[in-house]
KEDOMAR-71922 format. One record per residue (C-alpha): residue number from 0; residue in three letters; x negated, y, z negated. Coordinates in steps of 0.05 Angstrom, whole numbers, plus 5000, padded with zeros to 4 digits. Layout:
// KEDOMAR-71922
ATOM  pos  code     u     v     w
ATOM  NUM   ALA     X     Y     Z
...
// end
This chain:
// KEDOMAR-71922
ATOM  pos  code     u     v     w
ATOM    0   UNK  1673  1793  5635
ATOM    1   UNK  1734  1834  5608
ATOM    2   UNK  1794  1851  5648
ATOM    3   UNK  1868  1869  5628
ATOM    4   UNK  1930  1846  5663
ATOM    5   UNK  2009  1863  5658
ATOM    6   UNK  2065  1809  5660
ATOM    7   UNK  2122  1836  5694
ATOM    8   UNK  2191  1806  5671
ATOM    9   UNK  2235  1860  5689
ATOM   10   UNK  2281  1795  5724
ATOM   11   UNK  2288  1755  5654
ATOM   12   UNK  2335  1816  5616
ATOM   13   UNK  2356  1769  5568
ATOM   14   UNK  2271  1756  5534
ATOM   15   UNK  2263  1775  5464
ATOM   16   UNK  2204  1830  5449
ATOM   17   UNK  2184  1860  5525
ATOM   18   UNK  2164  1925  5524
ATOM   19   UNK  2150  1982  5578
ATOM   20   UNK  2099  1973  5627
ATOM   21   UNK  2082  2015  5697
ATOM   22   UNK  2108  2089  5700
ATOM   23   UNK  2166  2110  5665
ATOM   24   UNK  2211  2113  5726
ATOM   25   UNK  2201  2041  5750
ATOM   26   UNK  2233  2020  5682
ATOM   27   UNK  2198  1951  5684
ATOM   28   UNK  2198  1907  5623
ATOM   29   UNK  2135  1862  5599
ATOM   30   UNK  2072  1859  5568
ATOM   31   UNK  1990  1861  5580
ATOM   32   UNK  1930  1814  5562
ATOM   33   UNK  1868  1832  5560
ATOM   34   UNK  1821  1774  5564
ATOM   35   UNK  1745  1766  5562
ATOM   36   UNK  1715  1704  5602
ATOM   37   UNK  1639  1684  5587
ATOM   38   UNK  1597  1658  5647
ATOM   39   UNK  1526  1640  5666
ATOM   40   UNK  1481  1676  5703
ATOM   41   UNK  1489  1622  5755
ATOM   42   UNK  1573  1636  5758
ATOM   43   UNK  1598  1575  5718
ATOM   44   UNK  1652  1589  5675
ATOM   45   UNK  1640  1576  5602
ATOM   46   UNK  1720  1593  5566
ATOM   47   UNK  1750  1656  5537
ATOM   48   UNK  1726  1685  5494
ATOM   49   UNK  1770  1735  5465
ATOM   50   UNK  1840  1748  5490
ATOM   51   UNK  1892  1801  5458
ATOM   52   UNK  1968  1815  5478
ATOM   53   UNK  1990  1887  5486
ATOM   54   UNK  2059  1909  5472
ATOM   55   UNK  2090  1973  5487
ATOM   56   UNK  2144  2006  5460
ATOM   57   UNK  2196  2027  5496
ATOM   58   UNK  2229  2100  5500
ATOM   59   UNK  2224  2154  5442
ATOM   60   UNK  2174  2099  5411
ATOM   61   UNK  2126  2102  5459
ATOM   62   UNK  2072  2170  5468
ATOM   63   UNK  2074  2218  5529
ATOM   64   UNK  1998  2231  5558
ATOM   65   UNK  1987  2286  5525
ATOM   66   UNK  2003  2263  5456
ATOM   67   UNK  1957  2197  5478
ATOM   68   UNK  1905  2246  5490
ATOM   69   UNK  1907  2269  5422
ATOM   70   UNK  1913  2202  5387
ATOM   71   UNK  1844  2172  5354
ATOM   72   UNK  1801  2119  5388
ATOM   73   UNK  1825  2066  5347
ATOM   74   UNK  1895  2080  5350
ATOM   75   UNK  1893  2078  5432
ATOM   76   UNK  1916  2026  5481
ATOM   77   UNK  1838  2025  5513
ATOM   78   UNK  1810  2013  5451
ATOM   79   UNK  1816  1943  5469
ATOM   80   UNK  1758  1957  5512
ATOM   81   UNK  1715  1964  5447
ATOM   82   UNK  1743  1922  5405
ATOM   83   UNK  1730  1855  5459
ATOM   84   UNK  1657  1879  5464
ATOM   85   UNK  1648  1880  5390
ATOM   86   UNK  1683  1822  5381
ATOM   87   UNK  1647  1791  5426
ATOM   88   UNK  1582  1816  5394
ATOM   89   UNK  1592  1787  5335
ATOM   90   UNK  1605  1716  5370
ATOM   91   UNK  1537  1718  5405
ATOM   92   UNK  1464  1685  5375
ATOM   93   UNK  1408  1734  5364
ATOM   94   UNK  1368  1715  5412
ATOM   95   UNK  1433  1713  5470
ATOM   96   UNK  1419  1758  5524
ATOM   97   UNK  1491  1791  5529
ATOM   98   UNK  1513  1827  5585
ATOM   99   UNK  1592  1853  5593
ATOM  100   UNK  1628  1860  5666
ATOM  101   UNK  1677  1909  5668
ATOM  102   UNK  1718  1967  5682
ATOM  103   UNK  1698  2044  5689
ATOM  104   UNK  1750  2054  5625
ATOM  105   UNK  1693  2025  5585
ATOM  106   UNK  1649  2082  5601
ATOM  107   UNK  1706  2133  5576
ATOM  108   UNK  1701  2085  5516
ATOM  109   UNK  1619  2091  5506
ATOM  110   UNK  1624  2006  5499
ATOM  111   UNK  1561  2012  5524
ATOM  112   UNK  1531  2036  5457
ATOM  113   UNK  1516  1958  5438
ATOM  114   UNK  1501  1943  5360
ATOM  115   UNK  1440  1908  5384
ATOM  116   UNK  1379  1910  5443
ATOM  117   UNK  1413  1849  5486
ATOM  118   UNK  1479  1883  5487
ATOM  119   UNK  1473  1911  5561
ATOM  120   UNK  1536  1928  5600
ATOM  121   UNK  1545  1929  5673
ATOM  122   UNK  1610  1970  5704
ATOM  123   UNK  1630  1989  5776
ATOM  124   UNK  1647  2059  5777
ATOM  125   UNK  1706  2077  5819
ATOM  126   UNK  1711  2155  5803
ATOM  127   UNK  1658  2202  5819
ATOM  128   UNK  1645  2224  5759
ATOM  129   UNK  1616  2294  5731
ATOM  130   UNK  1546  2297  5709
ATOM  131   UNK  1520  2338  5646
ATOM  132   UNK  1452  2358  5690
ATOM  133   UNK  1432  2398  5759
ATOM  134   UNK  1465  2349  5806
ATOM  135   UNK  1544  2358  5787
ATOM  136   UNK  1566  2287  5809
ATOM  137   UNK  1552  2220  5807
ATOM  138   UNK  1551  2194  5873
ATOM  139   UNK  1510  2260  5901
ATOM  140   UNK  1461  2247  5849
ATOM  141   UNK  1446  2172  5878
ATOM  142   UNK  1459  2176  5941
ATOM  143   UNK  1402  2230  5940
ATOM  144   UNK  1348  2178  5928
ATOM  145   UNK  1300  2142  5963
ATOM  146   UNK  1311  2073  5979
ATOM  147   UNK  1286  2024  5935
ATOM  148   UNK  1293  1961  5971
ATOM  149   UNK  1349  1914  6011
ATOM  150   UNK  1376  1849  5998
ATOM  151   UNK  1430  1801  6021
ATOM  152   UNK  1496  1788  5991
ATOM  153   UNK  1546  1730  6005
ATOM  154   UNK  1621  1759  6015
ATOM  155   UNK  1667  1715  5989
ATOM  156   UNK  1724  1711  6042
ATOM  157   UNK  1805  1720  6028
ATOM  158   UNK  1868  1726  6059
ATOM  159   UNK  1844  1797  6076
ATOM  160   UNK  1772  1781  6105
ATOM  161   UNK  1724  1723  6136
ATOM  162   UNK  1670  1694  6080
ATOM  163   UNK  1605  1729  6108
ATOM  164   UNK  1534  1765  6099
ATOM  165   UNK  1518  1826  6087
ATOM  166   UNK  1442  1863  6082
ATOM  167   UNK  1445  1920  6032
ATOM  168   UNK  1401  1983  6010
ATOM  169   UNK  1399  1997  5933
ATOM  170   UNK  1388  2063  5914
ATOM  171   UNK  1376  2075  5829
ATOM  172   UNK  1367  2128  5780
ATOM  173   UNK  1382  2156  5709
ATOM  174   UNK  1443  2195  5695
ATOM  175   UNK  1479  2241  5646
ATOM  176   UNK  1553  2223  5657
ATOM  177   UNK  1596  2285  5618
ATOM  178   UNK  1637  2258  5560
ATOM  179   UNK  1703  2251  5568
ATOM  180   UNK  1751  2321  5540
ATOM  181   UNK  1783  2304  5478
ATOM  182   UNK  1829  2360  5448
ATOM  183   UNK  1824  2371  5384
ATOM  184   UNK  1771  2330  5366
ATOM  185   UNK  1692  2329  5367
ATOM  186   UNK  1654  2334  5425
ATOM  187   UNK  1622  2272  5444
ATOM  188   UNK  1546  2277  5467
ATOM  189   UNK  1529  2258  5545
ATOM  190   UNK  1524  2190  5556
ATOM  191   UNK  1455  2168  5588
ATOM  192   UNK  1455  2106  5640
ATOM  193   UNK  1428  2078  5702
ATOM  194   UNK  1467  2085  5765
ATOM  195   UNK  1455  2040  5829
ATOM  196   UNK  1489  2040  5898
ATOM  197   UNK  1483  1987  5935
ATOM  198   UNK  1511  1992  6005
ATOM  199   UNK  1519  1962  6074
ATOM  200   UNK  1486  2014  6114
ATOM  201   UNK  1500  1982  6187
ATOM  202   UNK  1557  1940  6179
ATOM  203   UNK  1588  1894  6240
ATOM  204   UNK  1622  1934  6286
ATOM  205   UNK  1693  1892  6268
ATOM  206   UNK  1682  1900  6187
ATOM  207   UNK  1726  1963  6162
ATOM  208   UNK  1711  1959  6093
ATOM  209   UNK  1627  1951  6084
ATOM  210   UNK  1600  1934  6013
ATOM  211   UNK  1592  1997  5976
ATOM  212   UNK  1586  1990  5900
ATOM  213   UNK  1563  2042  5852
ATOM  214   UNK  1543  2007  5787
ATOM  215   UNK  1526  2035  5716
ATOM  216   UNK  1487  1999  5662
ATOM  217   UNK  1456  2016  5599
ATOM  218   UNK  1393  1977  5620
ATOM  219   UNK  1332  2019  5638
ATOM  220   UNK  1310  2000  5706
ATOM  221   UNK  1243  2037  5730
ATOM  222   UNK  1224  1983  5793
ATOM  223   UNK  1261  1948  5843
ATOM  224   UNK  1237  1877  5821
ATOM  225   UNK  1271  1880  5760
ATOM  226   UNK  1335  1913  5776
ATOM  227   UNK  1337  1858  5834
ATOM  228   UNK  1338  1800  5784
ATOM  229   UNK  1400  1826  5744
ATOM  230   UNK  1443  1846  5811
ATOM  231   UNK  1463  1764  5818
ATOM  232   UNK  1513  1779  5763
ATOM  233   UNK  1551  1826  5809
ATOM  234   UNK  1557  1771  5857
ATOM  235   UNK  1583  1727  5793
ATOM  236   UNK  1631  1790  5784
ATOM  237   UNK  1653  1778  5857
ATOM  238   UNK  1663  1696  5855
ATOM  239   UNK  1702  1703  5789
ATOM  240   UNK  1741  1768  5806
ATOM  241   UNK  1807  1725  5823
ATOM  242   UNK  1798  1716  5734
ATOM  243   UNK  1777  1783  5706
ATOM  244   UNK  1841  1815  5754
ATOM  245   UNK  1889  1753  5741
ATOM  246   UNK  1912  1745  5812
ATOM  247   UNK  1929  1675  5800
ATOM  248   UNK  1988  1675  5744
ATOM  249   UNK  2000  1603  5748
ATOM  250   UNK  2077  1631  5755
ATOM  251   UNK  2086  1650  5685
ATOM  252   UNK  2128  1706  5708
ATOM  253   UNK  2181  1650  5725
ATOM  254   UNK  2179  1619  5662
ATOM  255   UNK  2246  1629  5617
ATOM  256   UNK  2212  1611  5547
ATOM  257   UNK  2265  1675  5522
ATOM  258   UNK  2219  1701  5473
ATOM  259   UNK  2149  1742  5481
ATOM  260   UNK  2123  1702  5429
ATOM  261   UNK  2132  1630  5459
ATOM  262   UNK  2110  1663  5533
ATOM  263   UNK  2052  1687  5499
ATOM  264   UNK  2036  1621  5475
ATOM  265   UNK  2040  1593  5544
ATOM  266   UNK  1997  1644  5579
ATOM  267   UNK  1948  1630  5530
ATOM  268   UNK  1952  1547  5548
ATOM  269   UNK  1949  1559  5627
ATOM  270   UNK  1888  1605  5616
ATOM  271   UNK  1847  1554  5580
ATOM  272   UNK  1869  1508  5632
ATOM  273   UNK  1856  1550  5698
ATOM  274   UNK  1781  1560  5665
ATOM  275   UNK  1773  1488  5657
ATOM  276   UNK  1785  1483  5738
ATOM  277   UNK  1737  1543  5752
ATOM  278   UNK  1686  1500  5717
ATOM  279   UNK  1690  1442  5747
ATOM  280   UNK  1694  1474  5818
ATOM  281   UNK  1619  1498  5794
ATOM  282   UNK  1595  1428  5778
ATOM  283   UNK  1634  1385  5824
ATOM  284   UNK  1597  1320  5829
ATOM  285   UNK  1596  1300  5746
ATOM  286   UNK  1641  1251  5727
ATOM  287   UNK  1704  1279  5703
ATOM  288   UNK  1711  1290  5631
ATOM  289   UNK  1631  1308  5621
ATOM  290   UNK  1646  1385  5604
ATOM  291   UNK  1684  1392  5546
ATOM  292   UNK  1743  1429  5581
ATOM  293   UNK  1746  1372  5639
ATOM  294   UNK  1789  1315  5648
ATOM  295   UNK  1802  1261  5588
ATOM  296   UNK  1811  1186  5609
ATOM  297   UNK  1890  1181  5605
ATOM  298   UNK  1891  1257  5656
ATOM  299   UNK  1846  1220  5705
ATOM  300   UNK  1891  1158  5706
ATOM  301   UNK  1955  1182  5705
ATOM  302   UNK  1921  1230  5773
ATOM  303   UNK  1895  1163  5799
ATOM  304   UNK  1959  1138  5796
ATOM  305   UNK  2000  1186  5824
ATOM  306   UNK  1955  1203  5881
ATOM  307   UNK  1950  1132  5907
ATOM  308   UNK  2023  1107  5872
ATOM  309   UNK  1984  1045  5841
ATOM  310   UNK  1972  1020  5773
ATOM  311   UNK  1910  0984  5794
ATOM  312   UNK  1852  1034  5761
ATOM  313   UNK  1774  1027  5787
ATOM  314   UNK  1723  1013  5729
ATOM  315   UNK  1690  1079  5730
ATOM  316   UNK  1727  1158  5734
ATOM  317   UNK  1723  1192  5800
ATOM  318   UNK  1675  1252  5807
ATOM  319   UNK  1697  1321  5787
ATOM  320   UNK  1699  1339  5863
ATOM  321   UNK  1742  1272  5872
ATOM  322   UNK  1794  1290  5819
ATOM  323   UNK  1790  1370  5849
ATOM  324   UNK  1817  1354  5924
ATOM  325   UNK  1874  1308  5886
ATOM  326   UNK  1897  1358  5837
ATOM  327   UNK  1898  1409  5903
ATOM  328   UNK  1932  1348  5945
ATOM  329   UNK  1988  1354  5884
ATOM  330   UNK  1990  1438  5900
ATOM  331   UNK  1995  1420  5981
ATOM  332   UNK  1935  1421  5996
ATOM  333   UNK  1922  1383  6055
ATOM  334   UNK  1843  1366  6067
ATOM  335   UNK  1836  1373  6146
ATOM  336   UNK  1771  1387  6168
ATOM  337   UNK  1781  1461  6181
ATOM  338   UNK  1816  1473  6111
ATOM  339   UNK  1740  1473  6076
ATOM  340   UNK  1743  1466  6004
ATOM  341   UNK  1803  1478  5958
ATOM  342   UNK  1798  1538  5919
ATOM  343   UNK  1840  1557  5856
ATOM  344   UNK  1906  1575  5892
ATOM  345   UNK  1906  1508  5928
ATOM  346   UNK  1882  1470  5870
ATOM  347   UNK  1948  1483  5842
ATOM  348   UNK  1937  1539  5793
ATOM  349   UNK  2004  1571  5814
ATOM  350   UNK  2029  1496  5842
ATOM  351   UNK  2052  1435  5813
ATOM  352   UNK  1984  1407  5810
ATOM  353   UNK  1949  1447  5753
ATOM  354   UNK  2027  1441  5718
ATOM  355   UNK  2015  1357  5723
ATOM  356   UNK  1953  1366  5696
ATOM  357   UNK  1987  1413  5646
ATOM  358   UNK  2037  1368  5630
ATOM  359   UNK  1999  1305  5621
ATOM  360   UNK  1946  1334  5572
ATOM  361   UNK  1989  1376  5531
ATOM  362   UNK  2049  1360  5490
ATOM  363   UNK  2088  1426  5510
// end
């Protein structure tokens, strides 16, 4: 799953090597990461596998649109797009199914030309996008088709909505998307893929925002049954969203490490650390310390300790759930019955908690 995010330390004037970010007139200073997460089928989190810093320059350095426009592939700021999926290619076994999450740029890119068969790509379109055939647009040209089936989804609840259920009609065909314009340069041929909308036709009355998805792949789907056994990994897409669009920045926009080079060095620590948690919030009843990312003996311990200010340790490690709901105790979370489960946030990826953890594992 590939995703990029922008650091914004606009507040900490005095850090060496920030460069422009956002729209010329908010004159913000930072930097990007683009990161690539693998998963399972099933949702659990495996590590990153690629993850590259982007730098801007900032004023006469840097290139208006229309002279980006111009520029080569390789010499543009999505090329990153391209460059994570080959990369991450090259890192996979033969006989690894391989299937990349991410953004609509990736289409403009044509990632989804994969050096081999099991390179499939799966995108959620959010433009409607022209069409090289009769039907001029993308979502006309789906929307047009018969029904090919319904399922149920689980909607994973946030501050903005309740977790809940929703049955949805899928709807699936081949298109021609139009390439992209490129000014002096040579026309790129029309890009063939499958499109599929899957939407919440009768929502509940109180629900503003139904499902509706549009989703492209470079898979050739010709029957429900099969296109229904690769749709899980949008729901994976869903569960490890809060990743792939790094809403939780375990605060590294208040660290004051001066230099981009030292912050970039962090970023990369807390991001190996916050998929460690996402992991073990997938397999929460092993012992702590089974997956290679989890817990060693001297993290549990020193947790064990704080959490129930002893020095007296039990003979065997707590469970991976166990040592969860104490690292979230250490972020405030507070365990009542109506609080469920902690999730990242309150596990303490932007609290003291996952620092502690940090701290004790690390020599920073």
């Amino acid at each position: 799953m590939q995703d990029t995010t922008f650091f914004n330390y606009t507040h900490h004037p005095q850090t060496d090597g920030l460069g422009e970010i956002g729209i010329k007139a908010q004159n913000q200073r930072g930097f990007g990461m683009h990161s690539t997460l693998a998963v399972t089928s099933q949702g659990l989190p495996l590590g990153l596998l690629t993850q590259q810093f982007l730098e801007r320059p900032i004023g006469e350095a840097s290139h208006t649109a229309s002279e980006t426009q111009k520029l080569p592939i390789e010499e543009k700021e999505s090329y990153r797009w391209i460059e994570a999926f080959e990369q991450v290619i090259a890192l996979s076994p033969e006989k690894v199914q391989v299937v990349t999450v991410c953004d609509c740029e990736a289409i403009s890119m044509r990632c989804c030309r994969g050096k081999r068969e099991q390179a499939d790509l799966l995108v959620r379109a959010n433009t409607n996008r022209r069409l090289d055939e009769e039907a001029k647009y993308l979502w006309a040209k789906v929307e047009s088709q018969r029904k090919a089936g319904d399922f149920t989804v689980d909607i994973i609840g946030n501050d903005k909505r309740k977790a809940r259920q929703a049955i949805v009609s899928v709807r699936f065909c081949t298109v021609r998307l139009r390439p992209s314009w490129r000014p002096q340069q040579k026309k790129l041929p029309p890009v063939t893929l499958t499109a599929v909308l899957v939407r919440e036709d009768n929502p509940p009355a109180d629900i503003k925002e139904p499902v509706e998805w549009v989703l492209l792949t470079n898979t050739t789907v010709k029957a429900f049954a099969k296109l229904r056994k690769s749709l899980p990994g949008t729901a994976v897409a869903g569960r490890l969203r809060s990743f792939t669009n790094h809403q939780i920045r375990c605060r590294v926009e208040d660290c004051r490490l001066q230099t981009v080079a030292r912050l970039q060095n962090y970023i990369a620590l807390m991001c190996g650390r916050m998929a460690f948690t996402m992991a073990d919030l997938h397999q929460p009843h092993k012992p702590t310390g089974i997956l290679h990312h989890g817990l060693t003996t001297i993290e549990w311990q020193a947790l064990y300790m704080r959490i129930h200010k002893t020095s007296a340790l039990p003979n065997s490690p707590p469970s991976t759930y166990q040592a969860i709901r104490w690292i979230a105790q250490l972020g405030g979370f507070l365990g009542r019955k109506s609080d469920g489960e902690p999730g990242i946030v309150a596990i303490g990826v932007v609290g003291k908690g996952f620092r502690f953890c940090c701290h004790v594992g690390f020599d920073c």
